[in-house]
Structures are given as structure tokens and as C-alpha cells.
Steps between C-alpha positions, in 0.01 A plus 500: 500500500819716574552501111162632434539807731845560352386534140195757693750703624714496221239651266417718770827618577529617132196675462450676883832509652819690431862472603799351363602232790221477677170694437197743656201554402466737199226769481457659146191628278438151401464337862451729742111513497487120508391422888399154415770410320720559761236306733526253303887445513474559866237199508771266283737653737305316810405240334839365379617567885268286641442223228892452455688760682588675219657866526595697197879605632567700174279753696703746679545417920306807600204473256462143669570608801174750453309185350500353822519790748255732354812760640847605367805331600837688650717732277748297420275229387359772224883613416569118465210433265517789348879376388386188407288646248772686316774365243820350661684754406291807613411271828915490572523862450239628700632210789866730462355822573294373771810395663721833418587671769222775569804782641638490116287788345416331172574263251801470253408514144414306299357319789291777572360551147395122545304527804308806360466307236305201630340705757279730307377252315308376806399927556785594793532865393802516792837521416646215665762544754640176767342694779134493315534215295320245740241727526470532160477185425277408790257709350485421156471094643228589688331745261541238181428166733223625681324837430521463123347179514291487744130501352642168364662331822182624672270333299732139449492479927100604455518151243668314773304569782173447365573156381683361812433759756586275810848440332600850458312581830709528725828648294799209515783608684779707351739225508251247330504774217858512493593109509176419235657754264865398519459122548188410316612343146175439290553179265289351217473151686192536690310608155586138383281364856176593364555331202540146296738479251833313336728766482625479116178663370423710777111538412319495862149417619375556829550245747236385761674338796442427898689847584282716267189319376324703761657822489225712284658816608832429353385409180236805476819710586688352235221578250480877636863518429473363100207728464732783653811421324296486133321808573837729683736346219382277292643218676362119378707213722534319162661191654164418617338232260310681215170337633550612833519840384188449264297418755617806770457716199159378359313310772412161247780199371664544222522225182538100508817622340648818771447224713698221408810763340491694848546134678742428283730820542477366908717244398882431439622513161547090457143465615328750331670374152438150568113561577500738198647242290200248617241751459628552132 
């Protein structure tokens, strides 16, 4: 299921998030009327918590942080994620001239024209000097991480909370924010637990089994998530069997012959040719 939530995100990450590294939420003409759809991402957002412990870590640590909280982190965890979301090499310059000594009273050129450089791009009208530079750059982190976007981050934690309000009610600590978003490692393998399949075809139907023939929930979730995914981004899991998908897309079977090519594309390669060659 982990696999299904990282393909979400990705498609999300492109269309509603910026940053270089790791990403915010981006408000522009196209999105930032769009209440639902950030409700909506907030919802997957619960939903892939608590049906797999999934966390999108690409998001930047204090955007998380106000995920969960429903308040802003400490300074340093804005200046830290506001790095994060920069280039490398800007992220290792502005890193130097937080660490200059702030009795010097400015920069050496062209180190100087650099900083200026990168820093009115994000709006810091300032020239920066080491004794204002942390300020600066505080700022602009908080301003670009927070402020900026916050219509958006509002309305993803509004997502959350009305989908699994006794979850996010009370807040997690602030070290079970921390460890989740520096230890948790998402990976494709519990996708594959829903499903049957031989893995050389890697066409998948859904599997009914003791651990999840009961669970209606789960698999009404996992339809609100295709329906969300097709209508945010287009987004068809196409290694689900075509007849699966016929049916979650039209309601009714499809042909004698969907059927028996869909089963067929289930299979490994020496079986499916040695049952095509019989049926031929």
C-alpha cells in the first residue's frame, strides 16, 4: 500500500509543492482558491498514516511539524527546512554566512554579491551583513514555510483531522515528530500484501484474505484514494488487472474475453504462454 501513497504524493508533489530538496506547499493563481483540494490531500495525508504509516518526508520538517501540531515549530527548525529546500550549493553558502563571525562588518566579495544574490530572490530587501544574517534568514524561512503558505497547510491539517480526528487529537509529541520524520523509510513492499500475483507480469487483483476480508473501511479508503488520484492528477494504478479497473470505473463486468486476458497477465510468463498456446 506504501507504493500506492508514494506514486499520490509524487504527482502531488509536482503539481502543489515547491522546493528543490525537499518541498512546501505552493500557493499560486492556479491553486490557491482550491480548499478542497487541499482537504483532500490532507485526508490521503491521514489516511496513508493510519492504513500504513506512511509520511511523505520530501515535505519540509516544519510543514510536518504544523501537520501534526496545528502550531509552528522552533526557529531553527524553519532555518533548517528552509535550507533543505534550497540547491546544495546555495544551502552551503547561506550555512557559511550563518556561521561568519557577526563582529566582521560585512561580507567579502564576491561572496557577498552571492548571498544578495540568492536572497532576494526569496524578497529579503536587507543587505546582508554576519551580524543580521540569521535574522535574515530566519525570516525569509518562516515567511516562505509558513505565512506564504499557509491557506494551504491550514486546510491539509483541516483534511487530517476530519478524517481521523482521535489520531491527530491529542498532537503527538515533538520527539515522535522528529524520530517519524528522520527514521521512517516508506517502501513499496506492503503494496504487494493486498495483492495476488507472480511477480514477472506484475498485473494485480485484489486479494481477499483472513487479515482483510473484513476490513470494509480499508478498501473504501483505497477506492477514495483512486478516485482522488484520477481526479487531482490523472493518476490510474495501471498494474491493477484491466478488469479490475473496468469494473471500479463502470460498476458492470467486462467481456468473456477482458476476463480471461486480465487472468492471464496475473500470471508468469511460462504460464501465461503455455495456457495461451492451449487456448490457441
Amino acid at each position: 500500500m506504501s507504493e500506492m501513497f508514494t506514486l499520490f504524493w509524487e504527482s502531488v508533489y509536482r503539481s502543489y509543492f515547491t522546493g528543490i530538496r525537499q518541498l512546501s506547499p505552493r500557493i499560486s493563481l492556479s491553486n490557491n482558491l482550491l480548499s478542497d483540494t487541499w482537504q483532500v490531500i490532507g485526508r490521503i495525508f491521514s489516511h496513508g498514516y493510519v492504513l500504513s504509516n506512511f509520511i511523505p518526508t520530501q515535505i519540509t520538517y516544519s510543514t510536518l511539524y504544523y501537520l501534526f501540531m496545528g502550531n509552528e515549530p522552533a526557529t531553527r527548525e524553519y532555518e533548517s527546512s528552509f535550507l533543505n529546500t534550497l540547491s546544495k550549493r546555495n544551502e552551503t553558502l547561506l550555512n557559511r554566512a550563518m556561521r561568519s563571525n557577526p563582529s566582521v562588518p560585512r561580507f567579502q566579495e564576491p561572496f557577498q554579491s552571492n548571498l544578495v544574490a540568492i536572497l532576494s530572490h526569496y524578497g529579503a530587501t536587507a543587505l546582508p551583513i554576519p551580524r543580521s544574517i540569521n535574522t535574515i534568514i530566519s525570516q525569509i524561512a518562516r515567511y516562505h514555510l509558513h505565512l506564504q503558505p499557509f491557506y494551504a497547510s491550514h486546510n491539509i491539517r483541516t483534511g487530517t483531522l476530519r478524517s481521523h480526528d482521535s489520531i491527530w487529537n491529542p498532537c503527538p509529541s515533538n520527539y515522535s515528530i522528529f524520530h517519524l520524520f528522520h527514521l521512517f523509510h516508506p517502501t513499496p513492499d506492503n503494496v504487494i500484501d493486498h495483492f495476488d500475483v507472480e511477480y514477472s507480469n506484475w498485473r494485480l487483483s485484489p486479494r481477499i484474505s483472513p487479515s482483510n476480508d473484513l476490513l470494509s473501511d480499508t478498501w473504501q479508503v483505497i477506492g477514495r484514494i483512486l478516485s482522488h488520484g484520477y481526479v487531482l492528477s490523472n493518476l490510474i494504478p495501471t498494474q491493477i488487472t484491466y478488469s479490475t479497473l473496468y469494473y471500479l470505473f463502470m460498476g458492470n463486468e467486462p467481456t468473456t474475453r477482458e476476463y480471461m486476458s486480465s487472468f492471464l497477465n496475473t500470471l508468469s510468463e511460462r504460464n501465461e504462454t503455455l495456457l495461451n498456446r492451449a487456448m490457441r
